[in-house]
N, C-alpha and C positions, 0 to 999 in steps of 0.2 A: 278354377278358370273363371274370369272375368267375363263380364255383358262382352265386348268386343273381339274377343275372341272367341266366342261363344257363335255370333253372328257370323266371324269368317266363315266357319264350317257349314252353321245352315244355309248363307245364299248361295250358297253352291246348286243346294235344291230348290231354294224359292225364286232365282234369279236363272241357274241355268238348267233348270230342268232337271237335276241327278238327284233317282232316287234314295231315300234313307239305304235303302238296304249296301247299297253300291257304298255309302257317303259311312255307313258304318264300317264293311270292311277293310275302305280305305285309309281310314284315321283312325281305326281302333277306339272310336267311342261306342256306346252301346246302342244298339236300335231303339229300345225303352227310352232310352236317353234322348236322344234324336227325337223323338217323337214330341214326347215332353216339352222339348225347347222349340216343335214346333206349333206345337197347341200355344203354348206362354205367347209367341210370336204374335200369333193368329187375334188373340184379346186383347193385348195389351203392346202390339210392336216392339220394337228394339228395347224400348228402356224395360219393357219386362222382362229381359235375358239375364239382366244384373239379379247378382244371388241376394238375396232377402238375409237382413241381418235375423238372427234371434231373439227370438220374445226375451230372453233372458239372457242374452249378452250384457256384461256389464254390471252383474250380483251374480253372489259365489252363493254356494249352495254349503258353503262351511258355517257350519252355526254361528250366531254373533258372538255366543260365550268365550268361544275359543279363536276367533278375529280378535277382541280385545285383549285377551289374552297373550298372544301372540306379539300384537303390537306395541302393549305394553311392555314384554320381555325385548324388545326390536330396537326400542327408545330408552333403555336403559343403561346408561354407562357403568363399564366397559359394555356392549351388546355382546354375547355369545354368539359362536358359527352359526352357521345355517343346521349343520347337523346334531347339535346341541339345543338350538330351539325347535327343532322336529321332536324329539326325545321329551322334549322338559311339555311339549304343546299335544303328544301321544299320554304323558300318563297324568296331564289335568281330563282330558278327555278320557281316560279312564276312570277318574274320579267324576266323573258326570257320567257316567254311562251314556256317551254322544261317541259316535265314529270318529276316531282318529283322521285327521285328513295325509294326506299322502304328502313324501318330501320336496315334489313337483308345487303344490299347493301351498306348503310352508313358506318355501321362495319365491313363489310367486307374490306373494301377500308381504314379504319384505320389500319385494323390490318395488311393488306399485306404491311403497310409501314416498310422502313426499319430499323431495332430496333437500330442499329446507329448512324442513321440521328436522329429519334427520342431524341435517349439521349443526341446529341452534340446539340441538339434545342431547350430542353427541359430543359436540367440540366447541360449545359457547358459541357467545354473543359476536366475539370478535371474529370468530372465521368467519359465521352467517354472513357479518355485516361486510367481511370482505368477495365472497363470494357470490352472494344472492344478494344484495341491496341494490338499487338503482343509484349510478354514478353518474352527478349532473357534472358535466365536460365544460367550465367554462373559461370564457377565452377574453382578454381584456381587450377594452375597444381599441386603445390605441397605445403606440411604444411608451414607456415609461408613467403608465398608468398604474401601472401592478410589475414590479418587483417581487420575487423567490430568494430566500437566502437561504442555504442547508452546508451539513458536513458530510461526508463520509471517509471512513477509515481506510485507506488504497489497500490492496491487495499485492503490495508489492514490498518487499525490506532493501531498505536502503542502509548505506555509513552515518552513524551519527555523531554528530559533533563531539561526543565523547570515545569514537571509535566501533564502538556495541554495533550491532543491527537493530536496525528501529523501524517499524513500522508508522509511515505518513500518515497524516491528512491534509484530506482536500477542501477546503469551503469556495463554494461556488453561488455567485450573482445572477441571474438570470434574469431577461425581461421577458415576463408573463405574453407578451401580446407576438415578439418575434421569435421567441424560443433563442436569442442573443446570447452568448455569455460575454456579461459586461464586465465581471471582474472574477479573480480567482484569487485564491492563498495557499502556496501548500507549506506545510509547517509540521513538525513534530511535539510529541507529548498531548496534552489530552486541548481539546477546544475550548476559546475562551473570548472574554470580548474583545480582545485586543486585535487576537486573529481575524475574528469578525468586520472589526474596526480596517482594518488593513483591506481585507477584500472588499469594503464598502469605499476607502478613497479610492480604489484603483478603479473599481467602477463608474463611484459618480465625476473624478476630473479626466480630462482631455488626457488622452495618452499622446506619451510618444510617435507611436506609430501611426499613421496619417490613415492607413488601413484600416484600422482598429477604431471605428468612428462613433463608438457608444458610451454617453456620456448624460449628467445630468443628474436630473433628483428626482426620484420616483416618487408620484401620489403616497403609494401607499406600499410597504415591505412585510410581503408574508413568510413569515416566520413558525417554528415550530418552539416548545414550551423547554428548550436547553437553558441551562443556567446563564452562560455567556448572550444569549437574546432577552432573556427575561433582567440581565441586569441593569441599574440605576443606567450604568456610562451612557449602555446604548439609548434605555428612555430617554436619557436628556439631551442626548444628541440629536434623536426623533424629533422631539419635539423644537429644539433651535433652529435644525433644518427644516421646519414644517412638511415630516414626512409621518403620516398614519400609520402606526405597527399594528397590525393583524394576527393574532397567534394561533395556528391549529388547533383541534379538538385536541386532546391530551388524549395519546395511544390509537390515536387514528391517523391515519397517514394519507388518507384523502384529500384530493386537494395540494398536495405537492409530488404527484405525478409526474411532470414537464422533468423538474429537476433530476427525479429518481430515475427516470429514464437516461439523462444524459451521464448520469452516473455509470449504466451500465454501458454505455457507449464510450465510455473513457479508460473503462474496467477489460473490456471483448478487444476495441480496435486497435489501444495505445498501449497496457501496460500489459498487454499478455505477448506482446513482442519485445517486450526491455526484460534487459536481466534482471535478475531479485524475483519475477515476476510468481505468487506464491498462488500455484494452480491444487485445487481441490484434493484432497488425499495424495498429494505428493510431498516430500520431504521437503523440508524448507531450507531454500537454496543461498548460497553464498550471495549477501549486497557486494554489487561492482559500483553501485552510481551513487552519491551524496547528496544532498539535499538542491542543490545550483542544477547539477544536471539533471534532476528530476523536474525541475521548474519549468527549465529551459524546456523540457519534452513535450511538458503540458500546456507552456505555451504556446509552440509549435502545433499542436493537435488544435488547441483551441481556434486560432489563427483556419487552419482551414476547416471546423467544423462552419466554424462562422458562414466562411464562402461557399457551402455547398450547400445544393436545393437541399428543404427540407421534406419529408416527405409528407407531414401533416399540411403542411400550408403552401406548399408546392411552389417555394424561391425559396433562396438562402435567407440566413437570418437576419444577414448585412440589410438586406434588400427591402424586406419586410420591414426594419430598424428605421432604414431613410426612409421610403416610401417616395411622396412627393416632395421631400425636404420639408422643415420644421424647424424652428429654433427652441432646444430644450432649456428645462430650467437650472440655474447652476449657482452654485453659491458667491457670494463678493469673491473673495481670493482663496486662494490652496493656501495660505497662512490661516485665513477661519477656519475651514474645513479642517486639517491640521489639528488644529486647538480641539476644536469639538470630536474630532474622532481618534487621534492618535497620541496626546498624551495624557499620560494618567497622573491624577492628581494625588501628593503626597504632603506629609505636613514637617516640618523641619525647624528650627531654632538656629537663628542666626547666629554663629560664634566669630569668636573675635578673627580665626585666619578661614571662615568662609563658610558655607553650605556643606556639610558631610552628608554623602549620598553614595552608598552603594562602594565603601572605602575611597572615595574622592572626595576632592575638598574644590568648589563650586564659587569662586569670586567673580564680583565686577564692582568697579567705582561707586554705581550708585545705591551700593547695598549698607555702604558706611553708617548711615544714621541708624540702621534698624539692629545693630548688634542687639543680643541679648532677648527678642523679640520673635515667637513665631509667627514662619511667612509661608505659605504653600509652594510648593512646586511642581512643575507637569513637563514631563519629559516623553520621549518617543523612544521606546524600546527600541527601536531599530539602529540609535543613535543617541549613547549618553554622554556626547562629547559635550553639550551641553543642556542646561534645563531652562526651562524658565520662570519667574519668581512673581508671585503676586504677593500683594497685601490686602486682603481681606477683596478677592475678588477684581481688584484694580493693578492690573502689569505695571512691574515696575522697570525690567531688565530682563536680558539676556545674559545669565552666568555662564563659567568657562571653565572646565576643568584646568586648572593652574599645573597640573602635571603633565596633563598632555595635549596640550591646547590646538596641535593640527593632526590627532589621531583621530577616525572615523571606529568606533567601537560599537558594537551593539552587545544588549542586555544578558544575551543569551551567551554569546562570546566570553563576555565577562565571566559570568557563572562556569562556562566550561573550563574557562583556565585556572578558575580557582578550585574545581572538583580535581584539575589533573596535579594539581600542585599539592594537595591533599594527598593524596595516592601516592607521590612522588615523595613527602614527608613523612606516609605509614612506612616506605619501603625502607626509607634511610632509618629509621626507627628499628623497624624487625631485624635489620642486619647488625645495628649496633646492641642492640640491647639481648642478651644468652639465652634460649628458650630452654637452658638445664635448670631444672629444678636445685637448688642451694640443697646441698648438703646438711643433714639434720647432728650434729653432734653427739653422740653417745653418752647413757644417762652416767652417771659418777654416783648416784647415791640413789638407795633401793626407794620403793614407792611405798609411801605411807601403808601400814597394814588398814584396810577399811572398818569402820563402826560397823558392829554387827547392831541389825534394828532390834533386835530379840530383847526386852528386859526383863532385866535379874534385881532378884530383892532378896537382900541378907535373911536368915532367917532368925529370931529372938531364941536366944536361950532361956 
């Protein structure tokens, strides 16, 4: 019982006159009691009703042998139960001839350890630093100062270009300052720069959509240490577009929060209502949707996460994005941008009917002189109907597939018709060619009798 409650009961007597004895049989405190708390009153008023901690609150009366002891068994990985280190903490104190402390005592002295120490002893460096570190939240001053670039793997199986069930990725653009997503890519097979590449044009030129108003070239692109970020294309890209790369601590994931989070809001509100959608210990269900309809989904979600209040910064992203309007910065033409972000450079030898690339044969007029001569080329995965050709660095043409000169093909397309055509030439194979073993002939003439190793030597008469 607390000072204030304490006091209800006595001003009953000091305020209305009612004796202890009445004041004790009606509350069932003790008249001893009563009395006591009215003496305390009487010296020291009100604040002397509060019970007095103990002189020795706060130190155990368990020996320190067997507190380090204890502790030391507590902070040791694997740590044993609680009733295991009772046990092991009963017969060191029997080797000391000290009082065993009681299994109240043992867990109490585990638990008052500190939950820190525990986890940096327990389970490393990295959970501590995820769970007990100080996480500085920062937030950039203003739209397209700081850029996010990340991937994640969907939680969803879709149709893939070869038929199979494939499991997506997603890479996603964000601006640090609006929590925007300013561009996206969703693509199959493992992340790369090109994919990377892709959701950075989408981001930094004008869309389409007159909606969709984010756009530009960020300061600076925070990035984590993936092969396709750390590669040459993007460095050089960085640096043509004078944008600053920034890469994460390696295995620490700080600092790209904003993004992870919008992960799981893409994970919870969009793809756990489409089919394919591959929920935690459940069997893994039949892909209905292909690669297009899954885009299509995610740009529909994006589309209104954008327009919806955020809840950290309390408007939409759109909103926070414009602000009072601004003119961002942007490259000369979507044909540099292009160059610098979406084709990859190849090296090739000009022969006499044209550029061989990828089983296509790659002409234009003014490649005539250079036969014989290698020339680079950089083309757009999205689109090898044509490449383009330099000579050492200076454009010379625009080459043209000579076979299919008004087909739109992309790289991936390609490869999948040539995997299906494969498959399609194993089968006509298995069916043509007899999987019976040829018949072995029977022998006509007995089998040499073997040298025996043994030797024999004549003996001399």
């Amino acid at each position: 019982m607390d000072g204030p409650q304490r006091w209800r009961i006595l001003r009953l007597h000091v305020e209305d006159g009612i004796s202890l004895t009445t004041l004790a049989r009606d509350t069932g405190t003790g008249l001893r009691t009563l009395q006591r708390w009215h003496q305390l009153y009487k010296t020291g008023g009100i604040a002397a009703l509060e019970s007095r901690p103990r002189r020795d609150a706060g130190s155990r009366r368990t020996p320190t042998e067997l507190v380090a002891f204890l502790e030391r068994l507590a902070l040791t990985r694997p740590r044993p139960g609680i009733a295991t280190l009772h046990r092991l903490v009963a017969a060191e104190a029997g080797r000391l001839e000290l009082a065993a402390p009681s299994y109240a005592t043992v867990r109490a002295i585990v638990h008052t350890l500190d939950p820190g120490m525990v986890t940096l002893a327990l389970e490393g460096p990295a959970s501590y630093r995820d769970r007990h570190e100080l996480v500085f939240r920062h937030r950039a001053e203003r739209p397209n100062a700081t850029w996010q670039a990340d991937h994640t793997e969907l939680d969803i199986l879709i149709t893939g270009a070869s038929g199979t069930p494939e499991r997506p990725w997603l890479t996603v653009v964000m601006d640090d300052y609006s929590r925007a997503a300013c561009g996206y890519m969703v693509f199959t097979g493992s992340p790369s720069a090109m994919n990377t590449a892709l959701a950075l044009r989408q981001a930094i030129w004008r869309k389409t959509d007159p909606a969709w108003s984010m756009c530009g070239l960020p300061d600076v692109l925070y990035v984590d240490h993936g092969s396709d970020f750390t590669s040459r294309h993007l460095e050089y890209t960085a640096i043509s577009l004078k944008i600053r790369l920034i890469f994460s601590t390696v295995g620490r994931p700080q600092g790209r929060g904003k993004i992870e989070r919008f992960f799981g809001t893409v994970n919870t509100e969009l793809l756990a209502a489409l089919p394919g959608h591959l929920a935690l210990g459940a069997k893994a269900p039949e892909p209905s949707l292909d690669l297009l309809a899954l885009d299509q989904a995610i740009g529909g979600f994006i589309a209104t996460y954008n327009e919806r209040t955020h809840r950290e910064i309390g408007t939409s992203p759109k909103k926070a994005w414009i602000g009072d309007g601004w003119m961002p910065r942007m490259p000369e033409s979507l044909d540099e941008l292009d160059g610098l972000l979406l084709t990859v450079p190849k090296h090739r030898t000009m022969q006499r009917d044209g550029i061989h690339f990828q089983g296509r044969r790659y002409l234009a007029p003014t490649l005539a002189p250079f036969v014989g001569r290698p020339l680079t080329i950089r083309y757009d995965p999205r689109d090898i109907s044509e490449v383009r050709v330099y000579d050492h660095d200076t454009f010379l043409c625009v080459a043209i597939d000579e076979a299919h000169p008004n087909q739109r093909a992309s790289l991936q397309e390609v490869e999948a018709a040539r995997r299906a055509r494969r498959r399609q030439l194993r089968k006509d194979i298995n069916d043509r060619v007899p999987r019976v073993a040829a018949r072995t002939e029977p022998r006509t003439t007995a089998p040499s009798a073997r040298r025996s190793k043994l030797r024999t030597y004549e003996e001399d008469e």
